[in-house]
ZAGURO-151459 format. One record per residue: x, y, z of N, C-alpha, C, O in turn. Coordinates in steps of 0.05 Angstrom, whole numbers. Atoms other than C-alpha are relative to their C-alpha. Layout:
n.px X; n.py Y; n.pz Z; ca.px X; ca.py Y; ca.pz Z; c.px X; c.py Y; c.pz Z; o.px X; o.py Y; o.pz Z .
...
This chain:
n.px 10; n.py -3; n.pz 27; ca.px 102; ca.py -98; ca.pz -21; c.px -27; c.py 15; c.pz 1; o.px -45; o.py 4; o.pz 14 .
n.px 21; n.py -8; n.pz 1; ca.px 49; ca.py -51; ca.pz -33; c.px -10; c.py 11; c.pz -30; o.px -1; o.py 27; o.pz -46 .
n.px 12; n.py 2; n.pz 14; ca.px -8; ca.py -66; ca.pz -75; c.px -23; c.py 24; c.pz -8; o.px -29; o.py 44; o.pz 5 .
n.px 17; n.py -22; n.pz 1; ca.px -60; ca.py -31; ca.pz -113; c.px -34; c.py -14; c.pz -4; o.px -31; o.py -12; o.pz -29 .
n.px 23; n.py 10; n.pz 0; ca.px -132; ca.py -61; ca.pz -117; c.px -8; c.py 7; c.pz -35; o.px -4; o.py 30; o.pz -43 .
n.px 20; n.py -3; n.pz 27; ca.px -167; ca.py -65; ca.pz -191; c.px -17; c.py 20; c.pz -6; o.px -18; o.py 40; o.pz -20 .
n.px 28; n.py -7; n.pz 6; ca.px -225; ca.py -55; ca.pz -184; c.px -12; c.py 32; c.pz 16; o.px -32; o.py 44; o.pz 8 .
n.px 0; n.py -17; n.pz -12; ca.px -222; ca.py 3; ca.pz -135; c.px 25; c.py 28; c.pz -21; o.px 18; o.py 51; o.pz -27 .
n.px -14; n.py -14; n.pz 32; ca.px -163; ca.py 37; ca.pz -192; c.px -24; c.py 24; c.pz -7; o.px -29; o.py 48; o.pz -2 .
n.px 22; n.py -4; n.pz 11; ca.px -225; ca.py 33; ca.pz -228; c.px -15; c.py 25; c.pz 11; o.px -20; o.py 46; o.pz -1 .
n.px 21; n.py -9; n.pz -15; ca.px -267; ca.py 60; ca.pz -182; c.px 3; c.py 37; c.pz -7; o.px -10; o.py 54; o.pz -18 .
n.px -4; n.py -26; n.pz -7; ca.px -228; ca.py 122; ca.pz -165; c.px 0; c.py 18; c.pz -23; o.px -11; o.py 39; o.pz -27 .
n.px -2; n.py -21; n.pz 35; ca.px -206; ca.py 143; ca.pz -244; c.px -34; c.py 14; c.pz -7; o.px -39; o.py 36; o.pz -16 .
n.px 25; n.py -2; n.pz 18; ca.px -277; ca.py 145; ca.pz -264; c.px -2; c.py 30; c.pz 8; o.px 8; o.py 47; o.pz -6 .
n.px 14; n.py -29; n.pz -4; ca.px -305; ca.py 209; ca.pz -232; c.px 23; c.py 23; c.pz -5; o.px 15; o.py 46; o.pz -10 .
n.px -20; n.py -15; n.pz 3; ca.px -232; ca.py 241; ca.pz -239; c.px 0; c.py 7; c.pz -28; o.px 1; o.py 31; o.pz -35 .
n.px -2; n.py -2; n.pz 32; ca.px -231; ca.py 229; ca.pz -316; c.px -25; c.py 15; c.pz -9; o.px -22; o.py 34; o.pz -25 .
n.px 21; n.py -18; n.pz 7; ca.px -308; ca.py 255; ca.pz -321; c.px 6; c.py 30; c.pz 5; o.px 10; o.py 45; o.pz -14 .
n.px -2; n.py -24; n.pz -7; ca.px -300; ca.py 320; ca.pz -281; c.px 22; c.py 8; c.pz -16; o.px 13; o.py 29; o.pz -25 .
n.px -21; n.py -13; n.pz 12; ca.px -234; ca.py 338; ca.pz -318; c.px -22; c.py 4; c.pz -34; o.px -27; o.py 25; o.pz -46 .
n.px -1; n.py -5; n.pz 38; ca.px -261; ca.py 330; ca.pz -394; c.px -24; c.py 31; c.pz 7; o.px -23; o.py 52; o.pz -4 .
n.px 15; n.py -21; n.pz 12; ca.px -319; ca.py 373; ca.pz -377; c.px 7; c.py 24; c.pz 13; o.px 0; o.py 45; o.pz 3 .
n.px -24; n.py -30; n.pz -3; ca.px -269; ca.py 425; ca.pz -331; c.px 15; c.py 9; c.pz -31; o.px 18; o.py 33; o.pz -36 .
n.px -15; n.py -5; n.pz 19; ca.px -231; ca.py 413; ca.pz -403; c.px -20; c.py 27; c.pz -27; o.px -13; o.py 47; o.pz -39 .
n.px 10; n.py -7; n.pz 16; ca.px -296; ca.py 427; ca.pz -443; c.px -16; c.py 36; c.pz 4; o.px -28; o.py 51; o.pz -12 .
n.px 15; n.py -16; n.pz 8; ca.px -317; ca.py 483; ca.pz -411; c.px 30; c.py 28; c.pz 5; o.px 26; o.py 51; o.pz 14 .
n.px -20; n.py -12; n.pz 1; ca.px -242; ca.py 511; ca.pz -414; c.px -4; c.py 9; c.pz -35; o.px -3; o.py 32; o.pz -42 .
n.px 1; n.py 2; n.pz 28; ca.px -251; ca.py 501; ca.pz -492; c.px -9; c.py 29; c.pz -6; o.px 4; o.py 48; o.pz -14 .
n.px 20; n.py -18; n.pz -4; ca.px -313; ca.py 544; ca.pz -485; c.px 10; c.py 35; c.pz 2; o.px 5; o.py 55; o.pz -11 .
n.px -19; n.py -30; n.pz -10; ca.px -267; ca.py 602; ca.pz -445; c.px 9; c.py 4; c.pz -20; o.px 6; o.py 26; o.pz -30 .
n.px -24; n.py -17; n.pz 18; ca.px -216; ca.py 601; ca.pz -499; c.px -16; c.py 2; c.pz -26; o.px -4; o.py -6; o.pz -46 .
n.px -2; n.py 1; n.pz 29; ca.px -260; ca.py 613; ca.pz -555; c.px -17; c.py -29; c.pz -13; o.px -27; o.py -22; o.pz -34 .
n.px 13; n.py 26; n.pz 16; ca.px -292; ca.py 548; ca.pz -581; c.px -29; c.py 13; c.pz -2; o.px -42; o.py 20; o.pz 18 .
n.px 33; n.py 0; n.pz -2; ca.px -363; ca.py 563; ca.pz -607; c.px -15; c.py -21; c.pz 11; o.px -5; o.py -43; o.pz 12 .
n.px 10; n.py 25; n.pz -16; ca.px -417; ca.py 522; ca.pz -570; c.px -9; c.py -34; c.pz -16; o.px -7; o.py -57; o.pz -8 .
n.px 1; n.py 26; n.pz 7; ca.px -439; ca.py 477; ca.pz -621; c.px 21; c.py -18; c.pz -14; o.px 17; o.py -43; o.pz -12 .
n.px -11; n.py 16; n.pz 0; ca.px -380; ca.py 455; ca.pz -653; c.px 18; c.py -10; c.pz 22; o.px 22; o.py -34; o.pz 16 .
n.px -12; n.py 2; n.pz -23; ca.px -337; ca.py 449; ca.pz -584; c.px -24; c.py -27; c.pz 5; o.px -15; o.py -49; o.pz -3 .
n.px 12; n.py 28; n.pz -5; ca.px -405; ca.py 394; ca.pz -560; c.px 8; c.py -19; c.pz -17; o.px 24; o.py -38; o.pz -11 .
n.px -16; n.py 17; n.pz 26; ca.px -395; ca.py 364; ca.pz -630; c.px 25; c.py -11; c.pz 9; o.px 24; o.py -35; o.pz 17 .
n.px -30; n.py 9; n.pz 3; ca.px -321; ca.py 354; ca.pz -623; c.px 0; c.py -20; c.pz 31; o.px 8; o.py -43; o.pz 32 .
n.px 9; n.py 6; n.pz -24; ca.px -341; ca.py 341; ca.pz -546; c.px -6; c.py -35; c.pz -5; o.px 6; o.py -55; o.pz 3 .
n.px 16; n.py 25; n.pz -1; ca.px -386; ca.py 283; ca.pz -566; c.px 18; c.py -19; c.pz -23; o.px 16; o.py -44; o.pz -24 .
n.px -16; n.py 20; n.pz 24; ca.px -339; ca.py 256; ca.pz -627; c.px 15; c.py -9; c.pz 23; o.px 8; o.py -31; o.pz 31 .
n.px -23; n.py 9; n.pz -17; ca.px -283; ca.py 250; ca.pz -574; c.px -8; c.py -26; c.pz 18; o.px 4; o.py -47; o.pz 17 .
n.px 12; n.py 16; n.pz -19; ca.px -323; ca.py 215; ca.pz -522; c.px -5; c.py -24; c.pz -12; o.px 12; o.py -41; o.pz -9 .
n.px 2; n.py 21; n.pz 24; ca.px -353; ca.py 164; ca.pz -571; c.px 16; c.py -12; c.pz -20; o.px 15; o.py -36; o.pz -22 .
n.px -27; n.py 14; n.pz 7; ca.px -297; ca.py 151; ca.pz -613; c.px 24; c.py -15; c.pz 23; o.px 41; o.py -33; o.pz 21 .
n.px -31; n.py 16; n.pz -16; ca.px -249; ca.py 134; ca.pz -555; c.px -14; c.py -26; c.pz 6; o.px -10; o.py -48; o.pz -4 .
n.px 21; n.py 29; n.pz -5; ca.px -301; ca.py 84; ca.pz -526; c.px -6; c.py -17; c.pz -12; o.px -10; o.py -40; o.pz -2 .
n.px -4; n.py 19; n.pz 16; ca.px -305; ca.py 56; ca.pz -587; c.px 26; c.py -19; c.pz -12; o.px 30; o.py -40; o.pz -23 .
n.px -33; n.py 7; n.pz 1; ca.px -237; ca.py 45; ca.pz -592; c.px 6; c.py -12; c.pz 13; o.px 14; o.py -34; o.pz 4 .
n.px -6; n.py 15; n.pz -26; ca.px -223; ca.py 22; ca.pz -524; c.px -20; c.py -25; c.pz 2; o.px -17; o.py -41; o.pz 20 .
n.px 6; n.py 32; n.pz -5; ca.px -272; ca.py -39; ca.pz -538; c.px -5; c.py -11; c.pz -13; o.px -23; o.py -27; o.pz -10 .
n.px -2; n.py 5; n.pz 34; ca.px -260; ca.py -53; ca.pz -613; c.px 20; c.py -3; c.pz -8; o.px 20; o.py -16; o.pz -30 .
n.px -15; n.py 1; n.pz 6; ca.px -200; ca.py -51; ca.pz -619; c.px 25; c.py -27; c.pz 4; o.px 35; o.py -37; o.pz 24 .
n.px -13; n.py 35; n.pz -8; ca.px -159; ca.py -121; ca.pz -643; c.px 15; c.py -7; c.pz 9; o.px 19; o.py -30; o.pz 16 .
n.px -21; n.py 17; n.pz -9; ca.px -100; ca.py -115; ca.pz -619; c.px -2; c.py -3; c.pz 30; o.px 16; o.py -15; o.pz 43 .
n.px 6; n.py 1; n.pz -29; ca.px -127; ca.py -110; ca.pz -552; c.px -6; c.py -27; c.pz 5; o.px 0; o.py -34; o.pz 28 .
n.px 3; n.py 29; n.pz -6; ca.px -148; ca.py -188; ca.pz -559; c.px 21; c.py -10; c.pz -5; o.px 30; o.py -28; o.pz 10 .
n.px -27; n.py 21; n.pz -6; ca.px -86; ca.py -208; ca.pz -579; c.px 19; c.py 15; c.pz 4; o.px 39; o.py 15; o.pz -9 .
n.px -25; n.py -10; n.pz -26; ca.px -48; ca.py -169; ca.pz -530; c.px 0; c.py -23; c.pz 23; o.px 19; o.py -33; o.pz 35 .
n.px 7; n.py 8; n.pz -21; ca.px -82; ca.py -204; ca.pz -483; c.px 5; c.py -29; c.pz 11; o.px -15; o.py -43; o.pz 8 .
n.px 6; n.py 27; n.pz -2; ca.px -63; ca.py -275; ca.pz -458; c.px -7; c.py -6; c.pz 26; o.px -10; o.py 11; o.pz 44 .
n.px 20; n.py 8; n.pz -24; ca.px -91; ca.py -313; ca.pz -406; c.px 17; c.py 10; c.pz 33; o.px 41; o.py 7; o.pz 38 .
n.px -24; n.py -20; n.pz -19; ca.px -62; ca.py -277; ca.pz -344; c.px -5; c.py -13; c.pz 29; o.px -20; o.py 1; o.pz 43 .
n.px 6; n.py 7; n.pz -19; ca.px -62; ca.py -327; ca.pz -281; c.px 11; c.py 17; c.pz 25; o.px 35; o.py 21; o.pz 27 .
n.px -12; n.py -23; n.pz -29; ca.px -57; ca.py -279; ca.pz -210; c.px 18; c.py -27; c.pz 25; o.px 15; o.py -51; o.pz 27 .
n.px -22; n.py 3; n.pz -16; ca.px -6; ca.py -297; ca.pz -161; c.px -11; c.py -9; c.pz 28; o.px -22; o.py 11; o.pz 37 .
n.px 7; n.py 8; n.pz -32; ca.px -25; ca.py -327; ca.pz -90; c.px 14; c.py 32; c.pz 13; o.px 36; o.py 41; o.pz 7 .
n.px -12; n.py -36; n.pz -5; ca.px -21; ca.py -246; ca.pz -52; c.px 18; c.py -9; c.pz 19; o.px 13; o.py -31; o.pz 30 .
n.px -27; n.py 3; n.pz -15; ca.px 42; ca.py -247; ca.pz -13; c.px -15; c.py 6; c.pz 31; o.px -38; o.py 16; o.pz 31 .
n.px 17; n.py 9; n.pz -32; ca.px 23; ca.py -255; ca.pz 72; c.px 9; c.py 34; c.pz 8; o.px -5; o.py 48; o.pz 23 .
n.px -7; n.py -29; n.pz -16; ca.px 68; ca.py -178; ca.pz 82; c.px -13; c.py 16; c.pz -25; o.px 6; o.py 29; o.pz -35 .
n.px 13; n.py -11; n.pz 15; ca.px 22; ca.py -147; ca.pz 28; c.px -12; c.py 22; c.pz 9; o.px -24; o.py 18; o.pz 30 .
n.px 18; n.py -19; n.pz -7; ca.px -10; ca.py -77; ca.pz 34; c.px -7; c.py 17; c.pz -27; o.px 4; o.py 19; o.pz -49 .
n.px 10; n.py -7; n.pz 28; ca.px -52; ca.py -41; ca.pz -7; c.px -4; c.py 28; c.pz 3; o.px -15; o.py 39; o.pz 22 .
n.px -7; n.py -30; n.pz -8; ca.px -35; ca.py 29; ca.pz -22; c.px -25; c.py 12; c.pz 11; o.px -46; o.py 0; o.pz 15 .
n.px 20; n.py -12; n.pz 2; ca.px -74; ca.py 88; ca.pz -6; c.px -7; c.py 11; c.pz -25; o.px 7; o.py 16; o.pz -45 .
n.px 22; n.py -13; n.pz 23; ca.px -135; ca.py 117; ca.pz -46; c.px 12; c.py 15; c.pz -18; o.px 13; o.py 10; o.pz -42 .
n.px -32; n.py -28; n.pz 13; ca.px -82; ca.py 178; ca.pz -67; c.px 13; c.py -17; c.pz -19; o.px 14; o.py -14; o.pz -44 .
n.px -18; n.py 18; n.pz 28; ca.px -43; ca.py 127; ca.pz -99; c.px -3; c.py -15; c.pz -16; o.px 7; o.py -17; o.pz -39 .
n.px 20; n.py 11; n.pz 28; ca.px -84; ca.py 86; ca.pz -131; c.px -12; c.py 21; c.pz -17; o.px -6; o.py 15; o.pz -40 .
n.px 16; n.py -19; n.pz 17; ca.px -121; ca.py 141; ca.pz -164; c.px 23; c.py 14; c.pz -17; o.px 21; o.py 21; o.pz -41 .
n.px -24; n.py -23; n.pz 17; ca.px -54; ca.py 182; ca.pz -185; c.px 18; c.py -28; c.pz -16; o.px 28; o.py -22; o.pz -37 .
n.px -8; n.py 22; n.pz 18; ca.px -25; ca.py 109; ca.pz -212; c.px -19; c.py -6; c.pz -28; o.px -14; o.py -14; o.pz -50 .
n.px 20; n.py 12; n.pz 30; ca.px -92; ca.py 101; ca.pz -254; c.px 5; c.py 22; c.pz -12; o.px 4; o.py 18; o.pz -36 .
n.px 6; n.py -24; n.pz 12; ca.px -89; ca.py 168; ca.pz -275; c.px 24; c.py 8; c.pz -21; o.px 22; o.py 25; o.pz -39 .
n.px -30; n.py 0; n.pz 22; ca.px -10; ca.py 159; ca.pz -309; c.px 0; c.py -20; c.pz -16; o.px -1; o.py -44; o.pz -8 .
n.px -6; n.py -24; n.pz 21; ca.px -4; ca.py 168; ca.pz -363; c.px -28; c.py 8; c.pz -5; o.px -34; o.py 29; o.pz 5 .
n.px 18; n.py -17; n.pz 16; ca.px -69; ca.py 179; ca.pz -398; c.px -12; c.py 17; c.pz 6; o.px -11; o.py 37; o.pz -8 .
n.px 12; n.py -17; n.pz -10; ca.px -111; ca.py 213; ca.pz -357; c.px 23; c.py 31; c.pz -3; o.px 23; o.py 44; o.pz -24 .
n.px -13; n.py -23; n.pz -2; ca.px -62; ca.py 271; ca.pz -342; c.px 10; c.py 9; c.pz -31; o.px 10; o.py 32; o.pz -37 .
n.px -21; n.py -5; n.pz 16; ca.px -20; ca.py 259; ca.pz -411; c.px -29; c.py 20; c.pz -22; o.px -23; o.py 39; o.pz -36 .
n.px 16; n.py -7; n.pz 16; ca.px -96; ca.py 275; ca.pz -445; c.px -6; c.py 25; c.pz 1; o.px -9; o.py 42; o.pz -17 .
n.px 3; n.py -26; n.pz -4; ca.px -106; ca.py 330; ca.pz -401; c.px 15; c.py 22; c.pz -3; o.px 4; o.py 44; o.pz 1 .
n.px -14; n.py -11; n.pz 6; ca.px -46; ca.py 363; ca.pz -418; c.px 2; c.py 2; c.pz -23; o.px 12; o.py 24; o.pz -28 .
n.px 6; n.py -7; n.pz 23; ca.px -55; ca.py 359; ca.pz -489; c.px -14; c.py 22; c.pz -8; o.px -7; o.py 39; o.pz -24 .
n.px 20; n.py -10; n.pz 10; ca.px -122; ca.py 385; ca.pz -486; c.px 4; c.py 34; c.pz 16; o.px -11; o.py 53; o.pz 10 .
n.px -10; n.py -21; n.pz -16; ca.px -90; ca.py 442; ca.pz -437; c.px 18; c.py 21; c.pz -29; o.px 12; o.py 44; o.pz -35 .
n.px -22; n.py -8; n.pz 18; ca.px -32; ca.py 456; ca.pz -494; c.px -19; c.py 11; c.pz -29; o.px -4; o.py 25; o.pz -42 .
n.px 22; n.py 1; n.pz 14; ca.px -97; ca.py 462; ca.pz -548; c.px -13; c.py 16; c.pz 6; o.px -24; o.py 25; o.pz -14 .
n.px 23; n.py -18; n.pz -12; ca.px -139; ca.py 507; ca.pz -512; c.px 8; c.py 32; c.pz -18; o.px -9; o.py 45; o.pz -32 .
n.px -5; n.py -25; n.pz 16; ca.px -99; ca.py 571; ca.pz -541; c.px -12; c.py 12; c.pz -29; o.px -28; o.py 29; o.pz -36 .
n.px 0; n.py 1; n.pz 23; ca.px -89; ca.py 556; ca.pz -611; c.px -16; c.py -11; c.pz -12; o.px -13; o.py -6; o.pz -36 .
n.px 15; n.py 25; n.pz 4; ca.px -142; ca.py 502; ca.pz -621; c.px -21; c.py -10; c.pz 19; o.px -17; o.py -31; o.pz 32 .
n.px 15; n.py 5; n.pz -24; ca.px -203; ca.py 503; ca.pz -575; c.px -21; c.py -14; c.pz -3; o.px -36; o.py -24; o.pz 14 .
n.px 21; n.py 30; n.pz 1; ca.px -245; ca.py 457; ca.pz -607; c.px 22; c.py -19; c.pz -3; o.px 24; o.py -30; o.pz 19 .
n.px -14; n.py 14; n.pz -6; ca.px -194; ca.py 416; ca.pz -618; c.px 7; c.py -14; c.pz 40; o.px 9; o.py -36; o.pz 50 .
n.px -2; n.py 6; n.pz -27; ca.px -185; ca.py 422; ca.pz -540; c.px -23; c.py -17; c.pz 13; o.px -23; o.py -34; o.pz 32 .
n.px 27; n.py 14; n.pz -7; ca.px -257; ca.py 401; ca.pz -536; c.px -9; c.py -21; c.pz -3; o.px -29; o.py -30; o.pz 9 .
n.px -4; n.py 36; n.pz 16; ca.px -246; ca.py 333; ca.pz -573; c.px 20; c.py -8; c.pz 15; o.px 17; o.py -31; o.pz 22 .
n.px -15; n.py 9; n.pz -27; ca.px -193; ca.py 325; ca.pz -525; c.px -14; c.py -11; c.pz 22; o.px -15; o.py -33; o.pz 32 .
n.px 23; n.py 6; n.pz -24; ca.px -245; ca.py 338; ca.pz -471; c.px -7; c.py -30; c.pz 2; o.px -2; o.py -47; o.pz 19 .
n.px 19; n.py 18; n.pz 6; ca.px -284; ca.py 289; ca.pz -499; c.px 16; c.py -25; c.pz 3; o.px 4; o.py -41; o.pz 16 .
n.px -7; n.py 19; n.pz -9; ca.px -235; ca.py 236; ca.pz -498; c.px 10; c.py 1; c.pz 31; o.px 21; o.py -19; o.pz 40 .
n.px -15; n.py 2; n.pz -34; ca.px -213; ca.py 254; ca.pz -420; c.px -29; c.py -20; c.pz 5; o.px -31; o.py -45; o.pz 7 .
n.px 25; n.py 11; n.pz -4; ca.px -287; ca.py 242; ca.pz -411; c.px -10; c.py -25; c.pz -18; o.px -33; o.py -30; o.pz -11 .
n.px 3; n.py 27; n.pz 9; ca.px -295; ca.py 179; ca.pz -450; c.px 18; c.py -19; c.pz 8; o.px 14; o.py -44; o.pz 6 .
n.px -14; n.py 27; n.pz -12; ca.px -238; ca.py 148; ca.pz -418; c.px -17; c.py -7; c.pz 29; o.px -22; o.py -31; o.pz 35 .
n.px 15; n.py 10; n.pz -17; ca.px -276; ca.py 151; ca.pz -357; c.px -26; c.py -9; c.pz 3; o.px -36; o.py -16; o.pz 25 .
n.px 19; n.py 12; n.pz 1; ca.px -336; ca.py 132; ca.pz -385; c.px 0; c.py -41; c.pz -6; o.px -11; o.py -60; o.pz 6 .
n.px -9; n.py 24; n.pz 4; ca.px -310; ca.py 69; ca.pz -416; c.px 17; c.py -15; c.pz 37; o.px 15; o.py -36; o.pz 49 .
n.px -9; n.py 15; n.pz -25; ca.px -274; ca.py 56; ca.pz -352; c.px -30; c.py -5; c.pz 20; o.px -27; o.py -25; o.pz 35 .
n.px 21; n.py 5; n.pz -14; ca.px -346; ca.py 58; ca.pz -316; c.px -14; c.py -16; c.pz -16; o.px -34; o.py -20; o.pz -2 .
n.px 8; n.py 25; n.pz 11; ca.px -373; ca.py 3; ca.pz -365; c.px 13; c.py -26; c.pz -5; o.px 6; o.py -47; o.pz -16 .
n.px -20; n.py 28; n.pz 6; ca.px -315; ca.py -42; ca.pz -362; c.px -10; c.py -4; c.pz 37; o.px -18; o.py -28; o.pz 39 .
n.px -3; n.py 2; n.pz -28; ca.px -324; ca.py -40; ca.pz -282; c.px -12; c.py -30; c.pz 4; o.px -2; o.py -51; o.pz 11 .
n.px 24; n.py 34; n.pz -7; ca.px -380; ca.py -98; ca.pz -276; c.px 25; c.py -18; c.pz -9; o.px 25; o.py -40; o.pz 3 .
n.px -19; n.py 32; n.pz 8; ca.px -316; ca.py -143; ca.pz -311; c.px 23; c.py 4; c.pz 23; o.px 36; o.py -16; o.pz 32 .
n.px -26; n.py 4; n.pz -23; ca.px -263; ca.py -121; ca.pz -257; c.px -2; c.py -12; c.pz 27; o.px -19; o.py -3; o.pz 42 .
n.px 11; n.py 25; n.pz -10; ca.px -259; ca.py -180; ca.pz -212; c.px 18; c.py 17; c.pz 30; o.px 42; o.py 22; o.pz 29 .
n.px -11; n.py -16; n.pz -21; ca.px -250; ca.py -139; ca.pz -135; c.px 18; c.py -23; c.pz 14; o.px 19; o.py -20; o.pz 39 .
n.px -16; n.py 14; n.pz -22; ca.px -203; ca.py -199; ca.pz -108; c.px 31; c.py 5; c.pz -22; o.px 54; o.py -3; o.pz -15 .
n.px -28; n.py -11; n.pz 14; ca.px -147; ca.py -174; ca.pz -159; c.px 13; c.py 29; c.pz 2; o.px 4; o.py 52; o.pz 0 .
n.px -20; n.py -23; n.pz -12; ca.px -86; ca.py -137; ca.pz -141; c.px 22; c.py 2; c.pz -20; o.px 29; o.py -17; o.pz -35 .
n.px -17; n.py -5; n.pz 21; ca.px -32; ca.py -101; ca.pz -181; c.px 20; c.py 7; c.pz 9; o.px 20; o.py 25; o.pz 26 .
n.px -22; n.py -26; n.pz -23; ca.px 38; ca.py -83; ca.pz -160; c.px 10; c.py 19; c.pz -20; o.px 29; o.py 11; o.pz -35 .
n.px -12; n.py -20; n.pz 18; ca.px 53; ca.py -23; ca.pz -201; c.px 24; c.py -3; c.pz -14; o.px 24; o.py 0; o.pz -38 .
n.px -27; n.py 6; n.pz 6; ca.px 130; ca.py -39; ca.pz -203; c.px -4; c.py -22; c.pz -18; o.px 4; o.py -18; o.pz -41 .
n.px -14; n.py 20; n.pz 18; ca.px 126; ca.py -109; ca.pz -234; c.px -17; c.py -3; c.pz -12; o.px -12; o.py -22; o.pz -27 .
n.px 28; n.py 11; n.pz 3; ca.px 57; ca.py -113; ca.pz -252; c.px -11; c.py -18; c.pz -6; o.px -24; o.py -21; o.pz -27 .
n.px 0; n.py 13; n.pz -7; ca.px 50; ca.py -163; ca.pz -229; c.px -37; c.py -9; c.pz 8; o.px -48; o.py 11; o.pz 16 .
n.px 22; n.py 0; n.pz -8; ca.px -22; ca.py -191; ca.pz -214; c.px -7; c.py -25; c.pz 21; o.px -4; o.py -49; o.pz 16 .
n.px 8; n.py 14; n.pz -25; ca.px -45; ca.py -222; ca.pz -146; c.px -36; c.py -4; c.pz -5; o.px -52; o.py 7; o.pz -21 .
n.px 28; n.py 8; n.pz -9; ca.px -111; ca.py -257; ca.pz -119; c.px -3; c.py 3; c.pz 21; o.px 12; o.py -14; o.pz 32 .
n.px 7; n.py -6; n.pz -27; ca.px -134; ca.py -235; ca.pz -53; c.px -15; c.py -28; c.pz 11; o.px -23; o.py -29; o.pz 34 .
């Protein structure tokens, strides 16, 4: 069975999700976006998702009390590669492909995209202090272990 670590997930998305929005934002930029509304749309994106991602109700009552699993004794925990390309499906990529498909026709638009690539990994670097590093995830069942 191979596992994926939490808090390390975490770890890896963060700088992946930053560097993309502002590769996204300054793609915007290329295709056309003027500078101040493109930041604008930039900074709505960023700030709205964040607010979203820790305001939002149904996220408490999604949530029930979630006891982890004693970790199995033939347990391994993927590599880095795979943790990072697991955190990164769907949203990460599904955002950046949006904001990819936007860039033509719609480049501020693309830039409010940006802004949420880059606010997901901002929000994911202020949830971190709560991700508890002895929790493990198995992608397939997801299943949650205690190291």
């Amino acid at each position: 069975m191979t596992l994926h670590s939490l808090r390390e997930r975490t770890l890896l998305v963060i700088p992946i999700r930053i560097a993309l929005g502002i590769a996204l934002l300054g793609g915007a930029r290329l295709a056309g976006a003027e500078s101040g509304p493109a930041l604008l749309a930039f900074a709505i994106g960023l700030l709205g998702i964040v607010f979203v991602i820790f305001n939002d109700p149904r996220a408490r009552l999604a949530r029930g009390p979630v006891e982890p699993l004693e970790l199995p004794a033939d347990a391994t925990v993927a590599p880095r590669w795979r943790q990072a390309l697991g955190a990164s499906i769907p949203s990460t990529i599904g955002v950046a492909v949006l904001s990819l498909v936007a860039l033509g026709p719609q480049p501020t638009l693309a830039a409010l995209l940006a802004g949420v690539e880059a606010g997901l990994g901002v929000a994911a670097a202020i949830s971190l202090g709560r991700v508890d590093p002895a929790l493990y995830v198995d992608p397939k069942s997801r299943a949650v272990y205690r190291r």
